[in-house]
C-alpha positions in Angstrom: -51.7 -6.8 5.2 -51.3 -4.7 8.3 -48.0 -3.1 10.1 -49.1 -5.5 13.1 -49.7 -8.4 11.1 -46.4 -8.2 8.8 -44.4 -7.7 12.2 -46.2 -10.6 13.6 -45.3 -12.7 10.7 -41.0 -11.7 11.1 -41.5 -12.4 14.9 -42.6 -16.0 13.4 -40.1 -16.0 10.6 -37.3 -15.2 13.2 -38.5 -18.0 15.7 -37.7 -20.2 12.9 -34.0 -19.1 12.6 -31.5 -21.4 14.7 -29.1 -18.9 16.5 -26.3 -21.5 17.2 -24.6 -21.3 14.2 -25.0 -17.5 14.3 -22.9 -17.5 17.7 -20.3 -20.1 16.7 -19.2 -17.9 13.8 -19.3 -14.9 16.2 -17.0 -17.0 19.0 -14.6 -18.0 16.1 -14.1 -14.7 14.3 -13.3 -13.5 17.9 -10.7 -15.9 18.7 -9.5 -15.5 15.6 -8.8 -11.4 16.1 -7.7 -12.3 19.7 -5.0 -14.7 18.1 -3.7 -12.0 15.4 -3.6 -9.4 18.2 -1.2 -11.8 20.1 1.0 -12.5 17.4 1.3 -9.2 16.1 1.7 -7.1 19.2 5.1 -7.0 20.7 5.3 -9.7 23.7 8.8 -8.5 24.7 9.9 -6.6 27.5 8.4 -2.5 27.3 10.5 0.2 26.3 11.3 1.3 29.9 12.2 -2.3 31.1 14.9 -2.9 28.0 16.1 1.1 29.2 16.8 -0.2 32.6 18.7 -3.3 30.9 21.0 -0.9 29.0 22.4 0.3 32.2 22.9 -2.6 33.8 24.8 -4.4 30.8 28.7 -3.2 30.9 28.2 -1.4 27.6 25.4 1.0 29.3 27.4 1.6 32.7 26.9 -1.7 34.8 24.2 -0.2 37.3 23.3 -2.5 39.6 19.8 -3.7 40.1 18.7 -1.2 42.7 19.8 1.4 41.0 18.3 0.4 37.7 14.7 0.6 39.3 15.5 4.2 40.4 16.1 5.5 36.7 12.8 7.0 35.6 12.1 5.9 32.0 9.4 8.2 30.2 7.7 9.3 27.4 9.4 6.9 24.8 8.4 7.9 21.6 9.4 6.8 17.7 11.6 10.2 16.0 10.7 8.8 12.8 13.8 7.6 11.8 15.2 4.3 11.1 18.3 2.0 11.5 18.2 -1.0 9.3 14.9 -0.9 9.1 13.9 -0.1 12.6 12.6 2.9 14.4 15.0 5.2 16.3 12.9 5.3 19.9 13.7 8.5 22.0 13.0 8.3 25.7 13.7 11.0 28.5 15.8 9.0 31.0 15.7 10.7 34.3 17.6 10.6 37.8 17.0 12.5 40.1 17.2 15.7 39.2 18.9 14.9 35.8 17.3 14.4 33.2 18.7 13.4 29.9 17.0 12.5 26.5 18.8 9.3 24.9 17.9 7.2 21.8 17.6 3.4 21.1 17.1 0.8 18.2 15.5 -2.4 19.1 15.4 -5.5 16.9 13.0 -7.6 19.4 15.1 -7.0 22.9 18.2 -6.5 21.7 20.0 -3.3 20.9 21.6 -2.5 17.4 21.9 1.3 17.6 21.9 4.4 20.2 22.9 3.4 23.7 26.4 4.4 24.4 26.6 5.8 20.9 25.3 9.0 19.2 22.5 8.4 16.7 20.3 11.1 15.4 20.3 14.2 17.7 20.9 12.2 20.8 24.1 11.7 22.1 24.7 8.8 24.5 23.8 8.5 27.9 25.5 6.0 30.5 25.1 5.1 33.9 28.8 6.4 36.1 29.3 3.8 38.7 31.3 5.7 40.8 28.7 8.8 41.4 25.8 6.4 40.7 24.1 8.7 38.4 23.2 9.6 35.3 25.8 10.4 32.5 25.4 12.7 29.1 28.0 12.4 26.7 28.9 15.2 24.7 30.5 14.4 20.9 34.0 15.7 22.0 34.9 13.0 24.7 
């Protein structure tokens, strides 16, 4: 048998082959890592946006809206270590020209650690209404 006749024959043999079920397995397997990639990603708010929330809440400062939005959230990054059994996230938090780096410890949205209280190296970091800006703790006060 020749090269062109034996590729003739698996043109023939492929025309044979039914492609739908081929493609309905590729659409499902899809969907299927589509779904898992939803469920397993976070879904809540970023890093940056539950920040901003600290300071408004009355444990963080009470910012007001407006001046949430100004507070420059950035490079928020695990320090690879943990607080019941989630990661310590360390973010610089900037205003202006302050710029502070604080630490946090999410469960979902909520905060469990860091904030207005030293964890790790960090020391707390709070919003001062009264010179609406930026405030760093230091372990003496």
């Amino acid at each position: 048998m020749s090269l062109s006749q034996g590729l003739s024959k698996a043109r023939l043999e492929l025309r044979k082959w039914d492609l739908a079920p081929i493609g309905a397995v590729l659409v499902v397997v899809l969907l299927a890592a589509g779904l898992f990639l939803a469920l397993t990603s976070s879904g809540g708010r970023s890093n940056q946006d539950k920040v901003r929330a600290f300071f408004m809440s009355s444990e963080g400062g009470s910012a007001t809206n407006a001046d949430a939005r100004r507070i420059e959230v950035s490079t928020c990054q695990p320090t690879g270590e943990t607080v019941r059994n989630a990661l310590v996230i360390s973010c610089a938090v900037s205003h202006g020209a302050q710029t502070f780096r604080a630490c946090y410890v999410w469960q979902g949205d909520k905060l469990i650690a860091g904030g207005n209280r030293p964890i790790g190296n960090c020391l707390p970091v709070l919003w001062d209404r009264r010179s609406r800006s930026l405030l760093g703790l230091r372990e003496d006060q």
